[in-house]
MDAnalysis code that builds the backbone (N, CA, C; Angstrom):
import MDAnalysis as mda
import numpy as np

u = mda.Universe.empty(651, n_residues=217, atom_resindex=np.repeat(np.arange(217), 3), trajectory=True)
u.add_TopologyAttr("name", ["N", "CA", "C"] * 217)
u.add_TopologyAttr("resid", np.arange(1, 218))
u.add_TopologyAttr("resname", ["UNK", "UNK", "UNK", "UNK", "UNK", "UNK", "UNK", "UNK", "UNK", "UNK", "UNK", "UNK", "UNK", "UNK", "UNK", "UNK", "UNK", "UNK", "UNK", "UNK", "UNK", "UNK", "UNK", "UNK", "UNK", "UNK", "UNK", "UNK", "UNK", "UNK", "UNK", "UNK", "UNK", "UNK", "UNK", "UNK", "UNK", "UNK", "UNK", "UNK", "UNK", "UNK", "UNK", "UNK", "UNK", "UNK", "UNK", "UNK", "UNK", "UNK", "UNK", "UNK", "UNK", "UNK", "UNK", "UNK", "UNK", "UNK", "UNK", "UNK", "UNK", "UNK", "UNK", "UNK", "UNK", "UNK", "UNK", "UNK", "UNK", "UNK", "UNK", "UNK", "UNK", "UNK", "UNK", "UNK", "UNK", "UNK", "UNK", "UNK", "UNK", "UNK", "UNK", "UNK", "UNK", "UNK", "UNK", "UNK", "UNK", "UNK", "UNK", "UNK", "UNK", "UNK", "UNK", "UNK", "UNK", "UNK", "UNK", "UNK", "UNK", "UNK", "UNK", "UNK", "UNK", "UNK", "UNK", "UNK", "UNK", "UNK", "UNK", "UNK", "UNK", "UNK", "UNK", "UNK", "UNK", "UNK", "UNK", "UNK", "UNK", "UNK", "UNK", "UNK", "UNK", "UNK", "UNK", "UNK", "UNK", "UNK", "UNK", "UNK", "UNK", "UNK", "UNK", "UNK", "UNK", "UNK", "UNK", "UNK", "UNK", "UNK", "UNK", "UNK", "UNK", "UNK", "UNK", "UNK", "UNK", "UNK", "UNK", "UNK", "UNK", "UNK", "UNK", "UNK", "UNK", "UNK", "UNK", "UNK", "UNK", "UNK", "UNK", "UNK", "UNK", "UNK", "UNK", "UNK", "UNK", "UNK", "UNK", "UNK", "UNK", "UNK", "UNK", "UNK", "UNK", "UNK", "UNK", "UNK", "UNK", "UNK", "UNK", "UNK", "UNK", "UNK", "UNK", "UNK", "UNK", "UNK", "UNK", "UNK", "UNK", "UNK", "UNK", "UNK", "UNK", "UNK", "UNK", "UNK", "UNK", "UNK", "UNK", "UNK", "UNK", "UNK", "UNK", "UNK", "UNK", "UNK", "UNK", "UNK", "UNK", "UNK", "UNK", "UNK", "UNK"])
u.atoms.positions = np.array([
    [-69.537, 167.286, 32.018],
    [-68.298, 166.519, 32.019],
    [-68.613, 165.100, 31.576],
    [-68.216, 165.373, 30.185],
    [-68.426, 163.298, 29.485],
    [-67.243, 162.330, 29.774],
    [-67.226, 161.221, 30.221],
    [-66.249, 160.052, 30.208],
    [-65.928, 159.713, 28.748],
    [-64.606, 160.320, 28.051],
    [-63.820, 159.720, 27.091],
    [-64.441, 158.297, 26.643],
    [-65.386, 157.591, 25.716],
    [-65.250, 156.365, 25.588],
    [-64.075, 155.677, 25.239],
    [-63.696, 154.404, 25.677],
    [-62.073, 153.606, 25.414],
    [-62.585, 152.634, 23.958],
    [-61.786, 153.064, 23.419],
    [-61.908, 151.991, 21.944],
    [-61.558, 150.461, 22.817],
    [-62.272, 149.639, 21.823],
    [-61.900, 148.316, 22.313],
    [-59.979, 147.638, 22.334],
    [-59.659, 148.441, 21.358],
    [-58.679, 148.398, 20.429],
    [-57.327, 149.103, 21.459],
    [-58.013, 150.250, 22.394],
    [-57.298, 151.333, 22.893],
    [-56.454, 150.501, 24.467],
    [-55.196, 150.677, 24.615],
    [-54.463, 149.636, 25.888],
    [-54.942, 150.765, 26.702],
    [-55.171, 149.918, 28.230],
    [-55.831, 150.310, 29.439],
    [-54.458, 151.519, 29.889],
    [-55.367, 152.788, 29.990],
    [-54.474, 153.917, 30.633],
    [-54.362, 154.049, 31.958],
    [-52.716, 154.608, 32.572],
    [-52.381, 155.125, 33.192],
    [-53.133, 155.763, 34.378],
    [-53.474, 156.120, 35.672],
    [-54.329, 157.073, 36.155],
    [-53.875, 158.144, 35.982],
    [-55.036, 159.440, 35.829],
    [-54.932, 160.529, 35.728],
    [-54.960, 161.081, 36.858],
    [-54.246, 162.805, 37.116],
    [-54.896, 163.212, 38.461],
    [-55.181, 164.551, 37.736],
    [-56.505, 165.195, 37.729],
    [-56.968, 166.347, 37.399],
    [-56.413, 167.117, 38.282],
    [-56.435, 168.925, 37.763],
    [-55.952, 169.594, 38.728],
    [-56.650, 170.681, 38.572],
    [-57.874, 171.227, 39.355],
    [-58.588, 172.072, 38.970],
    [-57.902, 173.743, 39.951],
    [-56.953, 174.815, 39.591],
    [-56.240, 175.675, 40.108],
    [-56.655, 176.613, 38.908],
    [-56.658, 177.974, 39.577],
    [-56.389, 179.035, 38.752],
    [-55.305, 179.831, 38.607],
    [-54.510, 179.307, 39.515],
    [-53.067, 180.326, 39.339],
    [-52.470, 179.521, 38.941],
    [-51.630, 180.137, 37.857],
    [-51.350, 179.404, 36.713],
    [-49.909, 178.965, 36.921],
    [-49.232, 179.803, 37.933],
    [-48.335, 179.114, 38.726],
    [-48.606, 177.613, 39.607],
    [-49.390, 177.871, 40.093],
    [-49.157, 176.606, 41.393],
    [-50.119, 175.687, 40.271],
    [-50.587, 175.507, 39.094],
    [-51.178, 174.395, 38.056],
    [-49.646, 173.916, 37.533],
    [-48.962, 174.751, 37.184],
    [-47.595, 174.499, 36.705],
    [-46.688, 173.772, 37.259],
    [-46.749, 174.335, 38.574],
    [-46.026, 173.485, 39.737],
    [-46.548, 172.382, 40.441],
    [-47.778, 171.698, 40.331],
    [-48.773, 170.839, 40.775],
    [-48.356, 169.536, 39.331],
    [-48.101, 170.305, 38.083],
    [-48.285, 168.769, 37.117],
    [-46.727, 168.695, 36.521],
    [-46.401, 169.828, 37.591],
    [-44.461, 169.155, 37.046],
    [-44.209, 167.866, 38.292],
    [-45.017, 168.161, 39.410],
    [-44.263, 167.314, 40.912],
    [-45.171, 166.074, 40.088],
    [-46.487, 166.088, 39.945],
    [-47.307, 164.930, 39.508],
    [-46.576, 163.795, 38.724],
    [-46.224, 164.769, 37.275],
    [-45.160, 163.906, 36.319],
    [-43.794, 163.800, 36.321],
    [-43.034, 164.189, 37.613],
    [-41.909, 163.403, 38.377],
    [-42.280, 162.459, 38.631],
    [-43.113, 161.441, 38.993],
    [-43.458, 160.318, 39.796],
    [-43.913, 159.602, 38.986],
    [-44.323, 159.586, 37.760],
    [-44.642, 159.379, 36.321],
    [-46.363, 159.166, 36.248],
    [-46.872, 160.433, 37.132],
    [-48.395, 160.141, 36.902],
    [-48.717, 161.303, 36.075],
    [-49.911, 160.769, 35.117],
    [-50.565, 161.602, 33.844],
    [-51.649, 162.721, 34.387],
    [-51.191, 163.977, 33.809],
    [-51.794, 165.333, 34.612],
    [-52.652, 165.712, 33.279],
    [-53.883, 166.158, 33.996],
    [-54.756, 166.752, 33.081],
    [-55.181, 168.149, 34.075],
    [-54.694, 169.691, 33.459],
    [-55.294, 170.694, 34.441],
    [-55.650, 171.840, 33.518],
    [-56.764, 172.004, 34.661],
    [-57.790, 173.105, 34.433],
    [-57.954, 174.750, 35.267],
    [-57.960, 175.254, 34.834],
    [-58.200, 176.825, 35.386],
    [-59.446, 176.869, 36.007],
    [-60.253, 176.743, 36.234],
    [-61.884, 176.437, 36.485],
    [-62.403, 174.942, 36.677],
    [-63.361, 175.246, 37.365],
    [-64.530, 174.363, 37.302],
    [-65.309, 173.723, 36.073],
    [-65.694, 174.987, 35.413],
    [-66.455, 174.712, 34.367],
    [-65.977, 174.559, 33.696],
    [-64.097, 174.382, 33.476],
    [-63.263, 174.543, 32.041],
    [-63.590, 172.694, 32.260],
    [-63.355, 172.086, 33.748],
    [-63.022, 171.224, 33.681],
    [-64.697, 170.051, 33.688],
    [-65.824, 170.768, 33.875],
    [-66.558, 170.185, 33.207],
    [-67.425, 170.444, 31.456],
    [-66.915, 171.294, 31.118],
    [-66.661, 170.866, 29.477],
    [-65.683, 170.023, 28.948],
    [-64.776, 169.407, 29.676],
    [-64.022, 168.667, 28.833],
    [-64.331, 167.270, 28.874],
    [-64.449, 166.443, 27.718],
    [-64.423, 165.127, 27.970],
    [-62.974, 164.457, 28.447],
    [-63.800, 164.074, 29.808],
    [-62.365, 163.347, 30.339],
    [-62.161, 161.379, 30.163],
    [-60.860, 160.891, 30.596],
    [-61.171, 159.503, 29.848],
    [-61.436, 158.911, 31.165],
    [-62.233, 157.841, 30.533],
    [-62.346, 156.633, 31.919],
    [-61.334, 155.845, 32.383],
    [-60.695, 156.162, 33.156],
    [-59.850, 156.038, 34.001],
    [-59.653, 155.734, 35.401],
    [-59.051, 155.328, 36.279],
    [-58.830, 155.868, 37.710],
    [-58.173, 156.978, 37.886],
    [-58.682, 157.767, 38.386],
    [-58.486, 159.191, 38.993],
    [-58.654, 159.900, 39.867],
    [-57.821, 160.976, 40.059],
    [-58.379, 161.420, 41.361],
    [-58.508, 163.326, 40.754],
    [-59.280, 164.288, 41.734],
    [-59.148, 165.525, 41.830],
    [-58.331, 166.073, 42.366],
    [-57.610, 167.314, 42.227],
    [-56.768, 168.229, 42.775],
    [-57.491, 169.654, 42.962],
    [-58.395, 169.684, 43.733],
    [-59.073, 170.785, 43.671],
    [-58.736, 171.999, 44.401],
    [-58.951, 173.217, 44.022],
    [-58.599, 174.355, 45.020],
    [-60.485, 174.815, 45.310],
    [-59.828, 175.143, 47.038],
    [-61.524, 175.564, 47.808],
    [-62.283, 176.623, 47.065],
    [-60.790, 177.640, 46.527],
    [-61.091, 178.894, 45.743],
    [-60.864, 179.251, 44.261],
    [-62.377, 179.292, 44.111],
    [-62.183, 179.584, 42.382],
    [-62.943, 180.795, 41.683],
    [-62.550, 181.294, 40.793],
    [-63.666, 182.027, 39.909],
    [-64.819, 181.464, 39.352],
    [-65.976, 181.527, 39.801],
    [-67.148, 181.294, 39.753],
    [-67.874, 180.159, 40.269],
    [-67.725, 178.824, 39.671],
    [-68.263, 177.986, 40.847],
    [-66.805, 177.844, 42.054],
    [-67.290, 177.817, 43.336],
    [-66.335, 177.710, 44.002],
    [-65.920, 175.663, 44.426],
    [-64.796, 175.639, 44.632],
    [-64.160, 174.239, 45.035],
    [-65.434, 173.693, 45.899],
    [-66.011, 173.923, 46.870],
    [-66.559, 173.130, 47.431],
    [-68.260, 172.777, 46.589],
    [-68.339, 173.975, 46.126],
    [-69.869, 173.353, 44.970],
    [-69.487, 172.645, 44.201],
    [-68.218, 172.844, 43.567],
    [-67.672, 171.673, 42.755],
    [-68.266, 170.855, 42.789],
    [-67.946, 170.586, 44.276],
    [-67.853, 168.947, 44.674],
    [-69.330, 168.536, 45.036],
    [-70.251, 169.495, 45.348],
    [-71.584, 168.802, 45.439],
    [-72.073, 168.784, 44.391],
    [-71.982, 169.473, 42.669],
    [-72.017, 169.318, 41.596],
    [-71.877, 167.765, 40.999],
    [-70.490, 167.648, 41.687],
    [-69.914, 166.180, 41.393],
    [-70.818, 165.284, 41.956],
    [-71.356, 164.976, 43.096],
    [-71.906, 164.354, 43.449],
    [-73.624, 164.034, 43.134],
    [-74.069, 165.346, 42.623],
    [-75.606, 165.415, 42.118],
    [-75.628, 164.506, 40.881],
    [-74.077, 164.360, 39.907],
    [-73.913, 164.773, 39.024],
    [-73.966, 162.774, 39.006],
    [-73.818, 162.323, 40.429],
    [-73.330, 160.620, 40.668],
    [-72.013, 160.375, 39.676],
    [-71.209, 161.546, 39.652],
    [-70.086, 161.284, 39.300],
    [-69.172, 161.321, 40.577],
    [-68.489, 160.029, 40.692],
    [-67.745, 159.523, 41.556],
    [-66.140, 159.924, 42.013],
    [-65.590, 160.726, 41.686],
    [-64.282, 160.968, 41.635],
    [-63.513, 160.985, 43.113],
    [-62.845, 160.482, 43.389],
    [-62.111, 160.987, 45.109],
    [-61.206, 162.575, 45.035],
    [-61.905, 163.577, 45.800],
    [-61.494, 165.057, 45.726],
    [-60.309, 165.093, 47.040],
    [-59.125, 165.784, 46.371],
    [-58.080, 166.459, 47.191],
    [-58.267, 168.425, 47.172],
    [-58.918, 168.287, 48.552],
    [-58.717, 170.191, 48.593],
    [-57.463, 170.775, 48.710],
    [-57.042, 171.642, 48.630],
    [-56.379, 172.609, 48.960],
    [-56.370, 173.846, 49.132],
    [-56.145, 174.807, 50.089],
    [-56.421, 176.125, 50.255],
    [-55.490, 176.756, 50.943],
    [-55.216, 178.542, 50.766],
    [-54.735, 179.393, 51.234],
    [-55.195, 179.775, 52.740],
    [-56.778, 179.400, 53.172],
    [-57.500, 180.349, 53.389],
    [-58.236, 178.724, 54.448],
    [-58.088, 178.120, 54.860],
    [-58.479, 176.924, 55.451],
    [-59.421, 176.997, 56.996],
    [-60.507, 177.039, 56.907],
    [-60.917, 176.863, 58.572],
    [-61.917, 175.664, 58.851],
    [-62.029, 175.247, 59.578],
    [-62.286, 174.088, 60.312],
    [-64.168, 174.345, 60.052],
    [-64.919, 174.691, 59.573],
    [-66.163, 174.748, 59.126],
    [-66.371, 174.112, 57.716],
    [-65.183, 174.852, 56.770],
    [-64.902, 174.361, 55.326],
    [-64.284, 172.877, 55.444],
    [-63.373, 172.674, 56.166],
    [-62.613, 171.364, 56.452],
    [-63.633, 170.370, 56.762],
    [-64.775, 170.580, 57.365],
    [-65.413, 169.515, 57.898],
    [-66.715, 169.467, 56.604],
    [-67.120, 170.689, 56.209],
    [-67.993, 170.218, 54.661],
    [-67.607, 169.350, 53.587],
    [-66.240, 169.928, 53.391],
    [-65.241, 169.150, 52.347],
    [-65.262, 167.519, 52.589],
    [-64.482, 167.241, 53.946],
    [-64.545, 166.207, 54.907],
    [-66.165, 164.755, 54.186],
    [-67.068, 165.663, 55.055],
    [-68.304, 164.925, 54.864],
    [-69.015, 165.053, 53.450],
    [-68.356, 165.498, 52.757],
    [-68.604, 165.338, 51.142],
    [-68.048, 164.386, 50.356],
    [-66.719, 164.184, 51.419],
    [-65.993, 162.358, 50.555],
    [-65.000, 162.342, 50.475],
    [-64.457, 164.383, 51.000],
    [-62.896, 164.460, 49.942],
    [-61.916, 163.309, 50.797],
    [-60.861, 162.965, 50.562],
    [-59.795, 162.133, 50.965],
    [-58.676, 162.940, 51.636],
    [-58.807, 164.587, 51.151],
    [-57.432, 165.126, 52.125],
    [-58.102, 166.636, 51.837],
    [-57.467, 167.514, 52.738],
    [-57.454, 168.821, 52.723],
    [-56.073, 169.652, 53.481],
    [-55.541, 169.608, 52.534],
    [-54.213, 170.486, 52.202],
    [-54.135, 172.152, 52.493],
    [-53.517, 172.248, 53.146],
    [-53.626, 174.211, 53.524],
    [-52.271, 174.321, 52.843],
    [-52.181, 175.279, 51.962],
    [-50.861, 176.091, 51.400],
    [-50.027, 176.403, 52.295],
    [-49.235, 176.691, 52.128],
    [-48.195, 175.869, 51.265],
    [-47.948, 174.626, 52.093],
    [-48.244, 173.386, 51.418],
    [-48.093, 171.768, 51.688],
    [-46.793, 171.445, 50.962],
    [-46.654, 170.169, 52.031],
    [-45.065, 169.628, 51.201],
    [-45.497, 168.612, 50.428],
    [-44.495, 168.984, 48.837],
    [-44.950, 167.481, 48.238],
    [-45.260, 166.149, 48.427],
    [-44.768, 166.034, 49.522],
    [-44.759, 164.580, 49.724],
    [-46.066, 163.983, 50.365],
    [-46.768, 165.173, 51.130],
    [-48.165, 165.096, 52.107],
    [-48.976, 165.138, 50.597],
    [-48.811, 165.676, 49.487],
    [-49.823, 166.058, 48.074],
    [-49.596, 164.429, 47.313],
    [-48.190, 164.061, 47.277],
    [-47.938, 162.841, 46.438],
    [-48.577, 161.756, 47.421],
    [-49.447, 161.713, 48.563],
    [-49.432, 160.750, 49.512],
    [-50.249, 160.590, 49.060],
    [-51.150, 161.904, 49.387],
    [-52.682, 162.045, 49.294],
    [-53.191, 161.752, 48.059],
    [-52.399, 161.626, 46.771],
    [-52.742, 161.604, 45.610],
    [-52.731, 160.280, 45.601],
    [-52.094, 159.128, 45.604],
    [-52.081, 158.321, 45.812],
    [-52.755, 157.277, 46.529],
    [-52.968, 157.446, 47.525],
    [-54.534, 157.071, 48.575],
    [-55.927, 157.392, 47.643],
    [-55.561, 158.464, 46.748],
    [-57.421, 158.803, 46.128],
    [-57.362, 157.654, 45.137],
    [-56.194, 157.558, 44.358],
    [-56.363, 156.805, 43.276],
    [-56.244, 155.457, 43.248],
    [-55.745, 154.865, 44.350],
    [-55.812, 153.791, 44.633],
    [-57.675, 153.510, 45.551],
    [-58.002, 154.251, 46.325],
    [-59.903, 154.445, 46.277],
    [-60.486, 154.385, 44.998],
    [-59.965, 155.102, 44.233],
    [-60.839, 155.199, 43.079],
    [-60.516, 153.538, 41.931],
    [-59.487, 153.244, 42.205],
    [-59.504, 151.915, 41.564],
    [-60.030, 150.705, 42.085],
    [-59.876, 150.635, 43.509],
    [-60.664, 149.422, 43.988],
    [-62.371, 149.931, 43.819],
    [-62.876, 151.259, 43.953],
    [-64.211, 151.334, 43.487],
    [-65.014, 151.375, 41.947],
    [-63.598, 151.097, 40.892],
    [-63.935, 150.835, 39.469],
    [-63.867, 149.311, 39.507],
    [-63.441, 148.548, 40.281],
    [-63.278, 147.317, 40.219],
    [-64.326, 146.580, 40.636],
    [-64.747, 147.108, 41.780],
    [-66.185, 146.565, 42.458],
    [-67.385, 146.920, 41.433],
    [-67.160, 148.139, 40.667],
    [-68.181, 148.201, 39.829],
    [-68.044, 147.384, 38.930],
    [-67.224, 147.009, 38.540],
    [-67.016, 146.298, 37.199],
    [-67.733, 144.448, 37.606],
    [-67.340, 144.381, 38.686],
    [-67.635, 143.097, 39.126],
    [-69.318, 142.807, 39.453],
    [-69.627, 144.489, 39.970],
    [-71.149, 144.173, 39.953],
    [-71.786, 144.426, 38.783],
    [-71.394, 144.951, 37.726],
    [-71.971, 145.053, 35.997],
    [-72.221, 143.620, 35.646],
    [-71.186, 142.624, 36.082],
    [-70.806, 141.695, 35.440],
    [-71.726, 140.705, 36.409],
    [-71.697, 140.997, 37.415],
    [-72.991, 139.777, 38.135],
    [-74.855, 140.389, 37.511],
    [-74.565, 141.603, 37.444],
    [-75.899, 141.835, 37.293],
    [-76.401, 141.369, 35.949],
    [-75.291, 141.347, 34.694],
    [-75.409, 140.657, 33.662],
    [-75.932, 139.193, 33.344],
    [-75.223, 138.295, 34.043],
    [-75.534, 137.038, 35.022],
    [-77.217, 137.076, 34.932],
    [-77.460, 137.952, 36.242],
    [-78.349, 138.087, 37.022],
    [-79.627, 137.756, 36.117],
    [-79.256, 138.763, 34.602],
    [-80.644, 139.147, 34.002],
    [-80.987, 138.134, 32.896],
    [-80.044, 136.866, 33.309],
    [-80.100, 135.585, 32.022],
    [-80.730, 134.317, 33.184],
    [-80.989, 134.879, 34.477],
    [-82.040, 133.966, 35.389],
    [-83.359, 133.637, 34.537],
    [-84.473, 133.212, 35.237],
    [-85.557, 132.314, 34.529],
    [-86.009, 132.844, 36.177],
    [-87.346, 133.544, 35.913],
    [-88.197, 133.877, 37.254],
    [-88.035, 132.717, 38.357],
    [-87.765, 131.428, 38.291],
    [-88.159, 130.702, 39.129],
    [-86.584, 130.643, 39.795],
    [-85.350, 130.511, 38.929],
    [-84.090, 130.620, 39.309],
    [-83.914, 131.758, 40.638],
    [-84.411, 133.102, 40.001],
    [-84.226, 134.372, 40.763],
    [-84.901, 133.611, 42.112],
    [-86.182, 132.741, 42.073],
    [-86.608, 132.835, 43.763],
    [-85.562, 132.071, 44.000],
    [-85.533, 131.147, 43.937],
    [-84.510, 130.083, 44.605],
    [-82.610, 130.658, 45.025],
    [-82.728, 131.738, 44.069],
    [-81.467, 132.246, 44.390],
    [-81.619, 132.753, 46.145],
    [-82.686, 133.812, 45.670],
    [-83.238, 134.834, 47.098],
    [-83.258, 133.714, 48.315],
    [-83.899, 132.429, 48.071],
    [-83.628, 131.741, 48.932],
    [-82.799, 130.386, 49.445],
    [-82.017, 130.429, 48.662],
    [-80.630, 129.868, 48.713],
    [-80.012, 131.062, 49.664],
    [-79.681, 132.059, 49.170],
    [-78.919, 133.277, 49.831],
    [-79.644, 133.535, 51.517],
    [-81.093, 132.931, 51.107],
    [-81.267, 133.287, 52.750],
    [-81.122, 132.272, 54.011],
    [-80.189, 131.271, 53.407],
    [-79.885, 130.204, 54.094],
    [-80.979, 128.477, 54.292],
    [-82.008, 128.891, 53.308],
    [-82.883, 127.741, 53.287],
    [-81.828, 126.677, 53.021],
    [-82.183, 125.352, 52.921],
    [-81.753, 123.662, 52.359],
    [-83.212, 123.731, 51.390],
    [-82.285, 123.315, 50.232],
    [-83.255, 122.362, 49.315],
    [-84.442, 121.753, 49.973],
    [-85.365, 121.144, 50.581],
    [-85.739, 120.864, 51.174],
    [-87.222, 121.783, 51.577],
    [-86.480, 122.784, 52.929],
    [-87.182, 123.886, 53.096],
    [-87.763, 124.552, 51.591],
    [-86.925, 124.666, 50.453],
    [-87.016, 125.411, 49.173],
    [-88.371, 124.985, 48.977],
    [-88.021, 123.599, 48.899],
    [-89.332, 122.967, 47.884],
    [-90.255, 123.253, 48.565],
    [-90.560, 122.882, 49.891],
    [-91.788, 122.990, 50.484],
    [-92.441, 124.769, 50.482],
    [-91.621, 125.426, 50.234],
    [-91.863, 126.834, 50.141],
    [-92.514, 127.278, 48.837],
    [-91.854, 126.626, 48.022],
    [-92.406, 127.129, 46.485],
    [-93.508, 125.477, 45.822],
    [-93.230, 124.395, 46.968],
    [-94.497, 123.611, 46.431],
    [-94.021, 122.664, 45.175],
    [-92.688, 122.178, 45.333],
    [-92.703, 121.842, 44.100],
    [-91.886, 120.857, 44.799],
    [-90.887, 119.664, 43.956],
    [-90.165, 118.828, 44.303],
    [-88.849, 119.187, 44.741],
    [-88.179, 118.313, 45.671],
    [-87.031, 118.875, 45.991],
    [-86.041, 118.552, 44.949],
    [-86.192, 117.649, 44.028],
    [-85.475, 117.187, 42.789],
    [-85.799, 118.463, 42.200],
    [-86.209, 118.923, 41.517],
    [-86.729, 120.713, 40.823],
    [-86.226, 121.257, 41.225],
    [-85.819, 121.769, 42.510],
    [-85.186, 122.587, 43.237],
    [-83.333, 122.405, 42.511],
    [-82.484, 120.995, 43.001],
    [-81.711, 120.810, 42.663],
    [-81.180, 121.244, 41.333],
    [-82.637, 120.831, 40.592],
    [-82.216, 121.376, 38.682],
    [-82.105, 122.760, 38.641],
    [-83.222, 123.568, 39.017],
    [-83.022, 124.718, 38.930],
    [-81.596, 125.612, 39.776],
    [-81.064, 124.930, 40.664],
    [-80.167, 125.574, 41.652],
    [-78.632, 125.514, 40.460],
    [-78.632, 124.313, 40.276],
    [-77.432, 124.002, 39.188],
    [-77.733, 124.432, 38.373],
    [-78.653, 125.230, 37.440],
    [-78.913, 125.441, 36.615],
    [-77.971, 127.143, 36.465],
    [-78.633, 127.959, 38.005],
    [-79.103, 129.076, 38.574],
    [-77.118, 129.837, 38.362],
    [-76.583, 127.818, 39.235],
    [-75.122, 128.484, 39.406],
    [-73.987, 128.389, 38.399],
    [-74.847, 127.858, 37.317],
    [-73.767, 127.347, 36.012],
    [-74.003, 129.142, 35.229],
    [-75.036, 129.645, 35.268],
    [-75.457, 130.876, 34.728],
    [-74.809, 131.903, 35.428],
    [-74.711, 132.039, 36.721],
    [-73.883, 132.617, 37.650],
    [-72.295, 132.785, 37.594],
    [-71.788, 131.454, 37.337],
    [-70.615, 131.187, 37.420],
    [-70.038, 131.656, 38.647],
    [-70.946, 130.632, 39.718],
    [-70.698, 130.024, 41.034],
    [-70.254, 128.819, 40.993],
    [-69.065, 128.670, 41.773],
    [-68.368, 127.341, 42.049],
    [-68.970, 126.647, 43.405],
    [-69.863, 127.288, 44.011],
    [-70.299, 126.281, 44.987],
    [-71.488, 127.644, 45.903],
    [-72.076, 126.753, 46.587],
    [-73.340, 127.930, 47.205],
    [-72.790, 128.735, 47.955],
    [-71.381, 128.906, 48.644],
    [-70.961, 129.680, 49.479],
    [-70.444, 130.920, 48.346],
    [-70.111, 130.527, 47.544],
    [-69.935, 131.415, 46.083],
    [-71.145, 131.854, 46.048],
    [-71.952, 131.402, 45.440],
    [-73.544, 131.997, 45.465],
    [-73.968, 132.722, 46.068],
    [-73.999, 132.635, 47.131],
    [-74.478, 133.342, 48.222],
    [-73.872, 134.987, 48.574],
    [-72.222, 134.954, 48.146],
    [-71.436, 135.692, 48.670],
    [-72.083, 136.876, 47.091],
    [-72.145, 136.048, 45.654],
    [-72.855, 136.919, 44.827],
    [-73.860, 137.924, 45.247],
    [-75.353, 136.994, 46.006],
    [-75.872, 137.597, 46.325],
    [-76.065, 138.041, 47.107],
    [-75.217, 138.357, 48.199],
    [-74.541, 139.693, 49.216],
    [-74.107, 141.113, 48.068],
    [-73.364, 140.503, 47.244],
    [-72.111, 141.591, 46.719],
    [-73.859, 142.816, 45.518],
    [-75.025, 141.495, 45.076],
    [-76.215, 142.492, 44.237],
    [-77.188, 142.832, 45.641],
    [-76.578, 142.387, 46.418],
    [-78.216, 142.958, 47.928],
    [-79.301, 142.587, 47.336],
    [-79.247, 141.216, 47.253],
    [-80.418, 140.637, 46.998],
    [-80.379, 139.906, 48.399],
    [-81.577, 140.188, 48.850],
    [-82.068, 139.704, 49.910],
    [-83.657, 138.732, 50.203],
    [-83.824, 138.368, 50.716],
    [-85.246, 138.135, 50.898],
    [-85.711, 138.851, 52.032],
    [-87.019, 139.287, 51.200],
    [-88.230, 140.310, 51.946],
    [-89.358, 139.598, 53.007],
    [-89.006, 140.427, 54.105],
    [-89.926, 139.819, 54.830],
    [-91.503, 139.310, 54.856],
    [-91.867, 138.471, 54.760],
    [-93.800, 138.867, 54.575],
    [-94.463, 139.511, 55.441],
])
């Protein structure tokens, strides 16, 4: 399963909600309720139909059934996960017991639906995934973009960051790395103009958000 690349050119899409069902009824009836509400349905008969397809990068969520022809709904989902593909999974099943509910559960899914569910418990749940799945494209995007930052440091910047973040004063810095506390200052302004930190509490909160820490000796 490849992520659609987005042309630069291409306006930011819609979320999708996949719908991985084999009865070709309840796929039918799953992306007519979807696109009442005006969300974009992409569905699949299978597992494997739905990892051959290149899908687009998007926020999205799954519509998965527990039961399928050949890989079943819940390998799916540890597939998905080997796979460090991130998606938020909605189960659903005919056939539901509290062993499967709690695998599903501790695998990540966001809901598990027993047949026949009312739309409105499916439009909830759909909604809760994709709104997960957008605040966790956002955080990624924000840590791409610090780590970018990150890799235009100067070895001596990176220490002073680690220990800026670990609550040293200028001061403590210098005497740690041996150098002047004026040096320290250059390199710190230097560290946060590259950063695009507005002040060390900014800084700092950066290097919370990359877990950069300082290591104990």
């Amino acid at each position: 399963m490849t992520p659609r690349p987005k042309s630069s050119h291409e306006p930011t899409r819609e979320p999708v909600v996949f719908v991985v069902e084999d009865d070709e009824l309840v796929r039918g009836a799953l992306s007519n309720l979807f696109q009442s509400v005006g969300l974009e349905v992409e569905v699949f008969g299978s597992a494997s139909e739905m990892l051959q397809s290149k899908l687009p990068d998007v926020a999205s969520c799954l519509v998965l059934d527990i039961r399928l022809p050949g890989l079943s709904g819940l390998d799916f989902q540890g597939e998905l996960a080997k796979a460090n593909i991130h998606i938020p999974v909605i189960f659903m099943t005919g056939h539901g017991d509290i062993p499967m509910t709690v695998r599903a559960m501790k695998g990540g899914a966001v809901d598990f639906l027993t047949k026949p569910f009312r739309d409105q418990d499916m439009l909830d749940a759909v909604m809760v995934a994709i709104e997960r799945d957008r605040k966790r494209r956002e955080a990624a995007k924000i840590l791409a973009n610090l780590q970018t930052h990150f890799e235009t440091l100067t070895p001596r910047e990176r220490e002073i960051l680690v220990l800026v973040s670990s609550g040293l004063m200028n001061k403590q810095i210098a005497a740690e790395l041996g150098i002047a506390e004026i040096t320290v200052k250059i390199h710190r302004g230097h560290l946060m103009k590259k950063m695009g930190a507005r002040s060390v509490a900014d800084l700092v909160g950066m290097a919370e958000t990359m877990r950069i820490r300082r290591t104990k000796p």
